[in-house]
N, C-alpha and C positions, 0 to 999 in steps of 0.2 A: 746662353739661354736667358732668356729674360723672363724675372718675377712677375706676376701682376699683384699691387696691392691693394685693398681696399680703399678709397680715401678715410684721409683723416678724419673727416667728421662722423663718418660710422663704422673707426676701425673696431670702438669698443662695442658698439652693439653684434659688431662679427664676431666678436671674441666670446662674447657671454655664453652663446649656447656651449661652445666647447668649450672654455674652461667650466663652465658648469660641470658639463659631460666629464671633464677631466677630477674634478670635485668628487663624484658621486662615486667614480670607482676607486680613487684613492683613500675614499672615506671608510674607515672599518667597521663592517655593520655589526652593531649593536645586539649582541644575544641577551635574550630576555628569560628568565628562569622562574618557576613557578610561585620559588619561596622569596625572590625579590615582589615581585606581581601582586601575590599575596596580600601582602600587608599594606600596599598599596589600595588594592580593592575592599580592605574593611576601612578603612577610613571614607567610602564614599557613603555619602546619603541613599537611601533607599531608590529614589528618582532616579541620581547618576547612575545606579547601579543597572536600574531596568536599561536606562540609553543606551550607557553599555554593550547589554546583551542584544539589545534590538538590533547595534551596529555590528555586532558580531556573528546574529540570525542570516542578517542580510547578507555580509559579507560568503557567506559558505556558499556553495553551490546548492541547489536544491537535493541535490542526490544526499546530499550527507546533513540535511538539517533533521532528518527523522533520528538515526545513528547520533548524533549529538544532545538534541535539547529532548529527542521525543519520550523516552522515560519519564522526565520531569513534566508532562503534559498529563494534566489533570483528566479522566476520562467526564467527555460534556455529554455520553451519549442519553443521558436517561432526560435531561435537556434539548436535544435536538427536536425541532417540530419534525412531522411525518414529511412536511413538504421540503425543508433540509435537507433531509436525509433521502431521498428520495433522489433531489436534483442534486445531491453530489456522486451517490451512486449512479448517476446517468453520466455526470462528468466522466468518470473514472469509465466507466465503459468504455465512454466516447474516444478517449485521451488511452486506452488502453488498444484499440483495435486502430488506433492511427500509428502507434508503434511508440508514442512518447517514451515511453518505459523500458523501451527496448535498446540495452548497453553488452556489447560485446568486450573481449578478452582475449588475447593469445593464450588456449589452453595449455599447460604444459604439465610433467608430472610432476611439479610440484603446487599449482594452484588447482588441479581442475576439481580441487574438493570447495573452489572458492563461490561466491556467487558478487556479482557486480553490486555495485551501489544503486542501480538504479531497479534490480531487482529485488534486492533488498527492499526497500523503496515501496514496490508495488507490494510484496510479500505486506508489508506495513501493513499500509492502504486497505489490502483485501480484509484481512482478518477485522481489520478497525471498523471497518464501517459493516462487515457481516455482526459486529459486536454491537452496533446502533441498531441494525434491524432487527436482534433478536427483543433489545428493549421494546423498539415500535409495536411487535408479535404479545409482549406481554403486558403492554400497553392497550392492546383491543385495537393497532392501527393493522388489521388485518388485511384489508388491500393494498394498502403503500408497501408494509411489510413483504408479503408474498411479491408484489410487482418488483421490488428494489431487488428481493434474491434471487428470482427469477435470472434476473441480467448477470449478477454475480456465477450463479450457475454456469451460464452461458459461455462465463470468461475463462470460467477453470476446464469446461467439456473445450475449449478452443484451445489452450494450452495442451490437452492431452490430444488432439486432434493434430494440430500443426504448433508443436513449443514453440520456435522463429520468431511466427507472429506477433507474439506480444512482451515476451519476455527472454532472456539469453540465463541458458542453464548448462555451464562446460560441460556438463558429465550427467546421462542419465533422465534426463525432460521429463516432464509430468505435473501434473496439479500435486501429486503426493508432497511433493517438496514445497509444497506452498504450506503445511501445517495445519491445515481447515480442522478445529476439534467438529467433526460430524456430527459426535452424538450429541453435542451442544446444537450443532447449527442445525441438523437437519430436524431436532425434536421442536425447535422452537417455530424451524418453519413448516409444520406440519399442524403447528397448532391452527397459522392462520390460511393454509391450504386451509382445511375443514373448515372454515369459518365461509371462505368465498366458493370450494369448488362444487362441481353436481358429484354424486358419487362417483361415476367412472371414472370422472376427470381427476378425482383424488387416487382412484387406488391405480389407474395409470400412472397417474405422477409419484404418485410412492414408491410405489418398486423401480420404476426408473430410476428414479434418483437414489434408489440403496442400491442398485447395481450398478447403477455406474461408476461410484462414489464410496461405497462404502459396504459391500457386497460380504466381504469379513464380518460385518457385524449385524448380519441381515433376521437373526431373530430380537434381537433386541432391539434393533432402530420399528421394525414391524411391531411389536408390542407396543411401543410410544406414538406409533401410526392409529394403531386402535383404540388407545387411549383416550384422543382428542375427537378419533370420527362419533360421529352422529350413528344413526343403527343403519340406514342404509350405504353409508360409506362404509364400515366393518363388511357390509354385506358383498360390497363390490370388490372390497380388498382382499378376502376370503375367495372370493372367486378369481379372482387374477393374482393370486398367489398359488392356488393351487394348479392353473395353467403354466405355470413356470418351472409347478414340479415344485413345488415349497410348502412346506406347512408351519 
């Protein structure tokens, strides 16, 4: 049998990739432990330290940067203009009915109590930026407000409608699992409902949205409904509450 060999003038460039290759596996990788790390990291300057993390931000996947650094994020909502807030809640819309957010799992019995990273993720997202609208509502950004929750609405009535869609939930689907405090959100967004709607358009949209949503706490979300209406929105709410059999 006969060898073929490279010539001589570039046996060694032949050689390099694999003895590299040969290098790399024989090399014993290096375990790094916290309390070495540690005392490493307080000798850096404040600067290196942020680079650091920047390099450490980027390096994660998106799914797992909320899960990691998002506790230590300062909330900027009372900071956000209306118009921020507004077009990142249309992002999230947008980015939510395209499936972005949607991460499956092999259920099995022992995770299917789990939820993916990337639902986690949106779980984030939702409540975060419902917690910038309810600022814009107290703010007096009453139509940004109402329009921005609007969509929000939209996203959690599609989760109960078709879960698949936008989000993977092993065990059980529903907006329920998303954790929405209602009587925080929906009293805040009622303020600036009444601010923009005509009566009916209010006390439709009220009962709607505590029946669909939150239907358990339907005399007290109703009370914080009357609260903020004007006399003829109480007037319309009164009457399309009592067509439902409510008082």
């Amino acid at each position: 049998m006969v060898h073929l060999r490279p010539p001589s003038d570039t046996l060694s460039r032949w050689l390099e990739p694999h003895t590299e290759n040969l290098r790399m596996k024989s090399m014993p990788r290096k375990r790094i432990d916290w309390e070495s790390i540690e005392l490493s990291l307080r000798k850096l300057r404040k600067y290196d330290l942020l680079g650091l993390l920047h390099d450490a931000f980027h390096a994660l996947p998106a799914a797992r940067r909320v899960s990691v650094f998002g506790e230590h994020i300062e909330s900027n909502a009372g900071k956000a203009s209306p118009k921020r807030v507004l077009n990142a809640v249309k992002k999230f819309h947008a980015e939510s009915l395209a499936g972005h957010y949607y991460e499956s799992f092999n259920v099995n019995s022992k995770n299917f109590m789990e939820k993916s990273e990337r639902t986690e993720l949106w779980i984030t997202e939702c409540n975060r930026v419902f917690d910038q609208c309810i600022v814009l509502a107290g703010e007096g950004h009453h139509a940004v407000a109402r329009e921005a929750m609007d969509l929000l609405f939209e996203l959690l009535e599609q989760i109960d409608r078709d879960p698949d869609s936008i989000i993977f939930f092993a065990d059980e689907a529903g907006s329920w699992q998303v954790g929405v405090d209602y009587d925080r959100v929906l009293s805040g967004y009622f303020t600036s409902l009444a601010a923009v709607a005509e009566p009916e358009q209010y006390a439709e949209r009220v009962t709607g949205l505590i029946e669909e949503h939150a239907s358990y706490n339907w005399d007290k979300l109703l009370r914080a409904a009357r609260r903020v209406a004007s006399t003829a929105q109480r007037s319309a709410l009164k009457s399309r509450s009592a067509q439902r059999g409510k008082t």
